[in-house]
C-alpha positions as CSV (number, residue, x, y, z in Angstrom):
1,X,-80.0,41.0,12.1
2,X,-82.2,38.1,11.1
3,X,-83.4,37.1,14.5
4,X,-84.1,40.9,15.1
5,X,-85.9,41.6,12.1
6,X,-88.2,38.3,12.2
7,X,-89.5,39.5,15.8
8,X,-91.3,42.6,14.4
9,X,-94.4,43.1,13.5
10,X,-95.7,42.4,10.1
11,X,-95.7,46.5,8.9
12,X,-93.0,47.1,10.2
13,X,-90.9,44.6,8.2
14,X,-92.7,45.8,5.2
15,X,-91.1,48.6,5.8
16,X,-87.5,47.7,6.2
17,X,-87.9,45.4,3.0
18,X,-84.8,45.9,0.6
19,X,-83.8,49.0,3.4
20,X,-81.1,49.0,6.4
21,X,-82.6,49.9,9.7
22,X,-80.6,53.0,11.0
23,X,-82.4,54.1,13.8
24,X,-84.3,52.6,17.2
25,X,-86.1,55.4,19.3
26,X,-86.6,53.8,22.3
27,X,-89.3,55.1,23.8
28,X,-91.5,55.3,26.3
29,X,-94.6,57.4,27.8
30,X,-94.6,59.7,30.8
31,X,-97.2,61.2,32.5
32,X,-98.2,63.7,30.2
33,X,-98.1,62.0,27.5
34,X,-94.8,62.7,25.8
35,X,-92.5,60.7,24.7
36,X,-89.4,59.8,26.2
37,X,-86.7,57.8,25.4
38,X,-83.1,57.4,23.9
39,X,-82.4,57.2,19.6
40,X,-79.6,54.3,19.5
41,X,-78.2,53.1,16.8
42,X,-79.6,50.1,15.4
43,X,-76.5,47.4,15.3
44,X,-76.8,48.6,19.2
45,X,-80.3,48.1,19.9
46,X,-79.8,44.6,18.4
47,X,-77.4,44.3,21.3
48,X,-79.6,45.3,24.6
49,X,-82.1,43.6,26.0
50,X,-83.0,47.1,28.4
51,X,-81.9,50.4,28.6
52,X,-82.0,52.5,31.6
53,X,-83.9,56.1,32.6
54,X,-84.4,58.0,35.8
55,X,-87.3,57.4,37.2
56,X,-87.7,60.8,37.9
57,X,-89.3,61.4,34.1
58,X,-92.7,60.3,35.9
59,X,-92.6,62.9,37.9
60,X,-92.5,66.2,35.6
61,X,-95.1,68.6,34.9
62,X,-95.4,69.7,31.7
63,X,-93.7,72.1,32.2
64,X,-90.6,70.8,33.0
65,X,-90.6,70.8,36.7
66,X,-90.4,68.0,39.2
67,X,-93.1,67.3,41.8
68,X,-91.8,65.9,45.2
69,X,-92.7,62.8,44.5
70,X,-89.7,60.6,44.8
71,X,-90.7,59.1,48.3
72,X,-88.6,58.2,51.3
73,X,-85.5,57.8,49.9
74,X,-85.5,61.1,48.3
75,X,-84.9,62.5,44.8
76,X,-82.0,60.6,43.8
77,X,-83.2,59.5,40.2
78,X,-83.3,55.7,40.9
79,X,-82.9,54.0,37.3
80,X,-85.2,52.1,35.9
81,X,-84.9,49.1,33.8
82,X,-87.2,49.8,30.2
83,X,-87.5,46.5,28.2
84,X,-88.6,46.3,24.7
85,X,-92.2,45.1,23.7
86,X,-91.2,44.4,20.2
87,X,-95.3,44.0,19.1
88,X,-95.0,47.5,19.3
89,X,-92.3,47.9,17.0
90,X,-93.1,50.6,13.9
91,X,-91.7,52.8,11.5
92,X,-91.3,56.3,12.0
93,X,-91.7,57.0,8.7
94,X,-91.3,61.0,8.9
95,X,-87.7,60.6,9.6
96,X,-84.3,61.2,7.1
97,X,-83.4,57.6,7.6
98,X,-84.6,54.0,8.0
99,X,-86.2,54.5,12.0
100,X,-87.7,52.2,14.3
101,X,-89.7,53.4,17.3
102,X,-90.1,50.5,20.2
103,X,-92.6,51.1,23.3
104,X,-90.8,50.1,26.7
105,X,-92.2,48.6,30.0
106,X,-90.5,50.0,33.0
107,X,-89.5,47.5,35.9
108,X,-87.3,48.4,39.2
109,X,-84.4,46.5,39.2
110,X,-86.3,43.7,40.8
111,X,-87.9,43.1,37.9
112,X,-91.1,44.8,39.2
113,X,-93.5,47.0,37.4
114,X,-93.6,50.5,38.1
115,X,-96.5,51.4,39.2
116,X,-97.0,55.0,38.2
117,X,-95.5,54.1,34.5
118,X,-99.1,55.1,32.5
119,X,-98.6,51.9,30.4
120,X,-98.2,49.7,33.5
121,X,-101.3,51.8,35.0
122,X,-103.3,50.7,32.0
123,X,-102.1,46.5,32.2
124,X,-103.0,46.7,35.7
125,X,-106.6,47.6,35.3
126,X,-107.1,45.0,32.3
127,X,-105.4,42.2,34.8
128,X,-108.5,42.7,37.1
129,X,-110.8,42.4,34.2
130,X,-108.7,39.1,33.4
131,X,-109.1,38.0,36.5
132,X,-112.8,37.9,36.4
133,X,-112.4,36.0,32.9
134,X,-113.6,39.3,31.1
135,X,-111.6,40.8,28.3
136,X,-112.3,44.6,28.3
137,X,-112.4,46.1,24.6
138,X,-112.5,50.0,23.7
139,X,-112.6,52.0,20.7
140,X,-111.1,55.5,21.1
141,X,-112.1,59.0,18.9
142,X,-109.7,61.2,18.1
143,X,-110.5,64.9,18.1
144,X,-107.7,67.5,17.5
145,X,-107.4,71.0,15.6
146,X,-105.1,71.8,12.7
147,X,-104.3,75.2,13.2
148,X,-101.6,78.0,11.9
149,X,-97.9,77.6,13.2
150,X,-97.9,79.9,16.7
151,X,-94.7,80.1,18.6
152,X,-96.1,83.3,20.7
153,X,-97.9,82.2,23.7
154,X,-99.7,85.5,23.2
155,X,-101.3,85.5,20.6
156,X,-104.7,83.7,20.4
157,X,-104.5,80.6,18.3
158,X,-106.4,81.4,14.8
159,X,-107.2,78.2,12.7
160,X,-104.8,77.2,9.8
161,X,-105.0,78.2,5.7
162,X,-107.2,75.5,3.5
163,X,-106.3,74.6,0.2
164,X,-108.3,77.4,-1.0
165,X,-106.6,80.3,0.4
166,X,-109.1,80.8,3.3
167,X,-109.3,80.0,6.6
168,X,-110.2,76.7,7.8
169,X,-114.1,77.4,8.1
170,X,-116.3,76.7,11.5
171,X,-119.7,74.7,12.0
172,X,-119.0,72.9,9.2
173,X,-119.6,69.5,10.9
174,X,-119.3,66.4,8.4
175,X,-118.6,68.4,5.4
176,X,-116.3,67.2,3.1
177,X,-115.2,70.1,1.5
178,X,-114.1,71.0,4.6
179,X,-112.0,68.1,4.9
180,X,-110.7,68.9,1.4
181,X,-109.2,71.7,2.8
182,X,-107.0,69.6,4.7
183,X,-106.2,67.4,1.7
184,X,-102.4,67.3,1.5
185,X,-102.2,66.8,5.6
186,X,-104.6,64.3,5.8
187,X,-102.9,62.2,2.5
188,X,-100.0,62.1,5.0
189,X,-101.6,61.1,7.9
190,X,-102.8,58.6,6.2
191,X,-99.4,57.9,4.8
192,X,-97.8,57.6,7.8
193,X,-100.3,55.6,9.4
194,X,-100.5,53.2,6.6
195,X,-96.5,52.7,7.0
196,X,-96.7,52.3,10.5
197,X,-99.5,49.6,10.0
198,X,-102.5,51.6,11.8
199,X,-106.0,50.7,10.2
200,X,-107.9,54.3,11.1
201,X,-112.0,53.4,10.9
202,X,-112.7,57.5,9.1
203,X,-111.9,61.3,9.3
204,X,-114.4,63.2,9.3
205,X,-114.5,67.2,9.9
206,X,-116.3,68.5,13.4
207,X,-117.8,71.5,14.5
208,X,-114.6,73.7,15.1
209,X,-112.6,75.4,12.6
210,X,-109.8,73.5,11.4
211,X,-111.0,70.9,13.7
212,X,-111.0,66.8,13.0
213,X,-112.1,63.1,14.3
214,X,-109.9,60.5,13.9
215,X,-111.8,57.2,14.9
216,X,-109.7,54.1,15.3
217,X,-111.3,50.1,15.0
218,X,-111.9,48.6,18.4
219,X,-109.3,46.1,20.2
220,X,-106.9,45.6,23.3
221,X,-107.1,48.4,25.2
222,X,-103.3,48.6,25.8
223,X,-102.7,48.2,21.9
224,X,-105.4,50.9,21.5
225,X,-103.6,53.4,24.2
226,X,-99.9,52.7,21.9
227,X,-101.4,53.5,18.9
228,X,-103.1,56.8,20.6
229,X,-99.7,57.5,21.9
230,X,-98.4,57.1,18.4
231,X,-100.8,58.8,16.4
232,X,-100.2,62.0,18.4
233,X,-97.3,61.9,16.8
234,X,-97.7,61.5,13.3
235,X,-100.6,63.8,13.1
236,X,-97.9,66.2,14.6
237,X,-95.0,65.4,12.1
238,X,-97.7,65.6,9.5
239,X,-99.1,69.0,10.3
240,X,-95.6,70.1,9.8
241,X,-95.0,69.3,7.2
242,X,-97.5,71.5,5.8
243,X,-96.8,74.7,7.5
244,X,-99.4,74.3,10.4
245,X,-100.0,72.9,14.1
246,X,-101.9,70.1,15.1
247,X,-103.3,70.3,18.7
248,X,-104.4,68.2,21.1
249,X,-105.2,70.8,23.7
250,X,-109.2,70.7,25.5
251,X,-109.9,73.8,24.6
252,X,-107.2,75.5,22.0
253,X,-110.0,78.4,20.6
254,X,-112.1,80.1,23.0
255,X,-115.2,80.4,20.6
256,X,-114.6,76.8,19.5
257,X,-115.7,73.4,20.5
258,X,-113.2,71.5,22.8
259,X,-111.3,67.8,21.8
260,X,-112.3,64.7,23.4
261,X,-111.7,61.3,22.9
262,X,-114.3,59.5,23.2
263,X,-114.2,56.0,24.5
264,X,-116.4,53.4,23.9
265,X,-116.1,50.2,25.9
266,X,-117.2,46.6,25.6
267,X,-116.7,43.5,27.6
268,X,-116.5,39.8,26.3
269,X,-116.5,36.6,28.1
270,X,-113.0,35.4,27.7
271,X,-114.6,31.6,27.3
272,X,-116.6,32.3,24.8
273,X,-116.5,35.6,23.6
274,X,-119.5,36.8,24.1
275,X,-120.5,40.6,24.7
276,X,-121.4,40.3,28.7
277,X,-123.2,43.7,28.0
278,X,-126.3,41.1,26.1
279,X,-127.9,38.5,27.4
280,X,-129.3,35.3,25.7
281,X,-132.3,36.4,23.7
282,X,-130.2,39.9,23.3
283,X,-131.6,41.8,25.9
284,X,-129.3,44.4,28.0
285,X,-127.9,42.6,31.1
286,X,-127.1,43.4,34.8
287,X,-123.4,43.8,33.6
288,X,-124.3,46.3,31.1
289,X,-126.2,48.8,33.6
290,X,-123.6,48.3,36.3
291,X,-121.1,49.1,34.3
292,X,-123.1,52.1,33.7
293,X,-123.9,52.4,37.1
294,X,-119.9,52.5,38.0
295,X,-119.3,55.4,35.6
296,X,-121.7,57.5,37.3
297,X,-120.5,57.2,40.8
298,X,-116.8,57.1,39.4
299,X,-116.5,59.3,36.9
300,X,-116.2,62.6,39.3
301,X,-113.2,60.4,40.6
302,X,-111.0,60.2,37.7
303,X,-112.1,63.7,36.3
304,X,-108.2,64.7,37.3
305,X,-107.1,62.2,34.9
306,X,-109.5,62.5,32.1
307,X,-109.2,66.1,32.2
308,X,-105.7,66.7,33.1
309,X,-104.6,70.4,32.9
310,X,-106.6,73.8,34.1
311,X,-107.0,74.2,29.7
312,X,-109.1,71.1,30.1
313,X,-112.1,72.4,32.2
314,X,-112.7,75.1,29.7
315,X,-114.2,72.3,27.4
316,X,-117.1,71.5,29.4
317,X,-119.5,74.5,28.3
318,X,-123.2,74.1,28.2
319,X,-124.0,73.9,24.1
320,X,-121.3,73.3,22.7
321,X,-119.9,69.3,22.2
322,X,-119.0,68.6,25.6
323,X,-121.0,66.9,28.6
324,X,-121.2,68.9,31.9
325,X,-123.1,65.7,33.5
326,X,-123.1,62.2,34.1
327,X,-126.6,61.3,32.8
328,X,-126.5,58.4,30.6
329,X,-128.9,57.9,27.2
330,X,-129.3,55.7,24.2
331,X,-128.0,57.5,21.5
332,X,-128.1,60.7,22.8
333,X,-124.6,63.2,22.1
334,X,-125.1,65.3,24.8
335,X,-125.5,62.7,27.9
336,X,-121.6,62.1,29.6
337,X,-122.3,58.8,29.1
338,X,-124.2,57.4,25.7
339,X,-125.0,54.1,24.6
340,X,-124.7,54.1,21.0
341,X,-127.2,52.7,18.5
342,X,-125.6,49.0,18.0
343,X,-126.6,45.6,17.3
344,X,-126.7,42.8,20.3
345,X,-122.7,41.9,19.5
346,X,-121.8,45.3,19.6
347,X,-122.9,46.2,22.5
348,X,-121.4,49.0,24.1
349,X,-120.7,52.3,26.7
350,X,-119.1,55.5,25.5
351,X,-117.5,57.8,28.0
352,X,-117.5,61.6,26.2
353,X,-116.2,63.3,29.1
354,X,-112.2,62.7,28.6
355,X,-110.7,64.9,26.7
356,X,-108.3,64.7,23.8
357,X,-105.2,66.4,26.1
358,X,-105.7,62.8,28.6
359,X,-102.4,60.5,28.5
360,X,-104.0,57.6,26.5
361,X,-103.0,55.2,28.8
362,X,-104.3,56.6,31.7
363,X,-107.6,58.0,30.3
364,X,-108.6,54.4,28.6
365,X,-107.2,52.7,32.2
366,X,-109.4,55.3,34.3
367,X,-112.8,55.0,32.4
368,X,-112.2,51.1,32.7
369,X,-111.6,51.3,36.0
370,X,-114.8,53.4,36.8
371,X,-116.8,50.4,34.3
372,X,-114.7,47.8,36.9
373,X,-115.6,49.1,40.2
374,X,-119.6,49.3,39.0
375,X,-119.9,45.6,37.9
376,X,-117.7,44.5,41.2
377,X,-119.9,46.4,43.2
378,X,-123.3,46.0,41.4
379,X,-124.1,49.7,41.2
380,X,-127.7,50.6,39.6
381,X,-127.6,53.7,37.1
382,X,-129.6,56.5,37.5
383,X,-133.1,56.4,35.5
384,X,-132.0,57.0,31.5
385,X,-131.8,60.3,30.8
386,X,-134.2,61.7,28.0
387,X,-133.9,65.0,25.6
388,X,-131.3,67.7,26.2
389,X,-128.9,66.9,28.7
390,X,-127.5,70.4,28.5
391,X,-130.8,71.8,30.0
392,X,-129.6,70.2,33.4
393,X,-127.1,70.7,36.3
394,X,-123.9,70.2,35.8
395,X,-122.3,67.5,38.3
396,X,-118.7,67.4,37.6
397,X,-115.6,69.2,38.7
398,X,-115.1,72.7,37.0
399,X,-111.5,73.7,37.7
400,X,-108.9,71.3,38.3
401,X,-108.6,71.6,42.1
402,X,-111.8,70.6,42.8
403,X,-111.0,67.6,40.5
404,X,-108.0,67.0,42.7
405,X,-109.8,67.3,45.9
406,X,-112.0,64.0,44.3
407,X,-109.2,62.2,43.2
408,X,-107.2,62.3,46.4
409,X,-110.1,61.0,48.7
410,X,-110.9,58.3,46.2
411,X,-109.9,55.3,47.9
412,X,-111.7,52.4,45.7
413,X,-110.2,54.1,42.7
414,X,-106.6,54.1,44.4
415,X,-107.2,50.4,44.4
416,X,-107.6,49.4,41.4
417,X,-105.2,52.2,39.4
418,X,-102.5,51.8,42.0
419,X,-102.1,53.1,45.6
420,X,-98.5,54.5,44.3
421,X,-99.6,55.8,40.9
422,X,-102.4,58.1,42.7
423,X,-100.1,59.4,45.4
424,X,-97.5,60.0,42.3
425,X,-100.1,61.8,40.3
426,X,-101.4,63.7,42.4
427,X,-98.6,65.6,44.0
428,X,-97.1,65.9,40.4
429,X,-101.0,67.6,39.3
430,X,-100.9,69.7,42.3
431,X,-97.5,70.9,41.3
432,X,-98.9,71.8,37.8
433,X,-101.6,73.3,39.2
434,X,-99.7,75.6,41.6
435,X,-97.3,76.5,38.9
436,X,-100.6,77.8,37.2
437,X,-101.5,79.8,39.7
438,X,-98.4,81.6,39.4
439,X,-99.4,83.3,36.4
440,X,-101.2,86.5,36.1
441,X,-103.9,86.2,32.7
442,X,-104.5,89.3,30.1
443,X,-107.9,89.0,31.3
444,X,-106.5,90.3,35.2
445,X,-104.2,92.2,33.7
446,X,-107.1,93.9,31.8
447,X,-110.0,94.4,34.4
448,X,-108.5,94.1,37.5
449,X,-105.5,96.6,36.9
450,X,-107.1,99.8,37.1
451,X,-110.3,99.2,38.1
452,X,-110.2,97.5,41.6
């Protein structure tokens, strides 16, 4: 128990102090996002250095079906070995007992990554960046809803009670009495964050009602994706324990704003730790408008992966807090891709076009990816953008096949996220989106039944 307890992190064993662990959830993320896993006991996890799953979790749609992606062999769930990264280990503090959850890494029984594991997806894209002795760095927002409990699918989602009695109130961007409202939920997220050793940077209340930004300090980009992937979670446990919902869905109210996370991205010199975005005397450098430049040709790309599920393409509406192009300003919020007022140091590139629905993993790993391929390939941006971006063309995908079209014929991109990852995705997307397809809206049901 004292070898075990020594190799986790320091929150973590500030949390077991004076307690015995019950619990490991064992855990790791699928394509979605969600997490799966196994809850052992903890005088067993002490035991295992692995435990197994099918390998088939990587190919479900959300909603629970299986795309035909198992290969040549055929579907025969092939298990996978998941070891431990015990940096990840943290409390799950909304739990009856004393729990642990651990991330895995999935490896084939050779001991190889899997390709189309998110978290491998994400390592494989900050290995190039290695390569090149840069060390990528993001810093991702974190936009959700807090809304009332819904378990019909028909009803229209309606934002959750405040403190006061009323409604959770819209355009009420940056107010704090909004955010009062949310008092006792946001005491536990930060509760629960606190517990599980997460530093979070502000909350602050945006645009929609009942809706909040989360914005996490910047770091590793795999640490960053975990503790996406984890926060998801507590926000969730949180919410219920209040009587409401927390959502991470595009575009959860028609007449509201959508939820992105918004990622901002840096690169140092992994000599000397320098931002490679700012030259000597603190100018902007060629790295700093290629990797520009790369977001702009690649961005349409990876739109299938930033924007994951048909809900996702409602957020990108002229006016209202989401891009619908890929111009790129200085400190302007309704460019896709805005360059932040910062000092020299600080340099950076935010992408707004992902929303908040992405797998963190494979949202952070795409938008890198797109910053990768610019600086390897010494793309030029476009001349900046200036004033309302909204008042031009939009230039990205609308609906999620077109997205897929772009996705499947991007080669380059395949590269660098993984030949196998892309061919797993993508059947398992078109799956999704085929399932969609299936179902006939109200709005059909409504116009089209008796009028055509």
């Amino acid at each position: 128990m004292s070898d075990f307890t020594e190799q986790l992190p320091e929150a973590a064993q500030a949390y077991l102090e004076n307690r015995r662990l019950d619990e490991v959830e064992c855990i790791v993320a699928d394509l979605p996002g969600i997490a799966r896993g196994k809850a052992v006991p903890a005088s067993k996890f002490m035991r295992q250095e692995y435990f197994h799953l099918p390998d088939s979790i990587f190919y479900q749609t959300i909603t629970g079906d299986w795309g035909e992606a198992a290969g040549a062999e055929g579907f025969i769930e092939r298990d996978m070995i998941l070891r431990p990264d015990m940096a990840t280990a943290t409390a799950a503090p909304w739990t009856g007992d004393w729990t642990l959850q651990v991330i895995h890494d999935s490896y084939d029984r050779k001991g190889k990554p899997i390709e189309y594991a998110p978290r491998n997806v994400l390592k494989r894209v900050v290995d190039l960046y290695h390569k090149q002795g840069w060390e990528p760095v993001v810093a991702p927002e974190m936009e959700f809803y807090l809304v009332a409990r819904n378990i019909d699918p028909a009803k229209k989602i309606e934002p959750m009670m405040g403190r006061s009695g009323r409604p959770a109130a819209a355009r009420q961007a940056y107010s704090m009495t909004a955010v009062d409202e949310f008092g006792p939920v946001i005491d536990d997220i930060y509760d629960f964050a606190e517990a599980q050793g997460f530093e979070i940077d502000g909350i602050t209340q945006e645009g929609g009602a009942g809706q909040l930004e989360i914005n996490l300090l910047h770091g590793d980009p795999v640490k960053l994706a975990d503790e996406v992937f984890y926060f998801k979670r507590l926000i969730r446990e949180a919410a219920l324990r209040h009587d409401c919902f927390a959502t991470f869905m595009a575009k959860p109210i028609a007449e509201e704003p959508g939820s992105a996370m918004h990622i901002h991205h840096s690169v140092l010199d992994r000599e000397t730790g320098q931002n490679i975005f700012t030259g000597p005397q603190g100018g902007e450098t060629d790295a700093f408008f290629h990797f520009i430049g790369g977001m702009q040709k690649h961005l349409p790309s990876v739109i299938a992966v930033l924007a994951p599920y048909v809900n996702s393409y409602r957020r990108y509406v002229r006016d209202h807090a989401a891009p619908i192009n890929l111009e790129w300003g200085r400190d302007n919020r309704t460019t896709g891709i805005r360059v932040p007022l910062s000092g020299p140091n600080s340099r950076r590139v935010e992408n707004r076009l992902a929303g908040m629905d992405c797998n963190p993993y494979l949202g952070i790993a795409a938008s890198l990816a797109c910053g990768y391929l610019g600086m390897m390939q010494e793309l030029r941006p476009e001349k900046q953008f200036k004033g309302d971006a909204y008042e031009g063309e939009g230039d990205i995908p609308r609906v999620m096949g077109d997205a897929l079209d772009l996705f499947e014929q991007a080669t380059d991109m395949h590269d660098v996220l993984g030949p196998d990852f892309a061919r797993v995705y993508s059947i398992v997307k078109r799956t999704e989106y085929e399932e969609f397809l299936q179902v006939i809206s109200p709005w059909e049901r409504e116009h089209l039944l008796l009028n055509v």
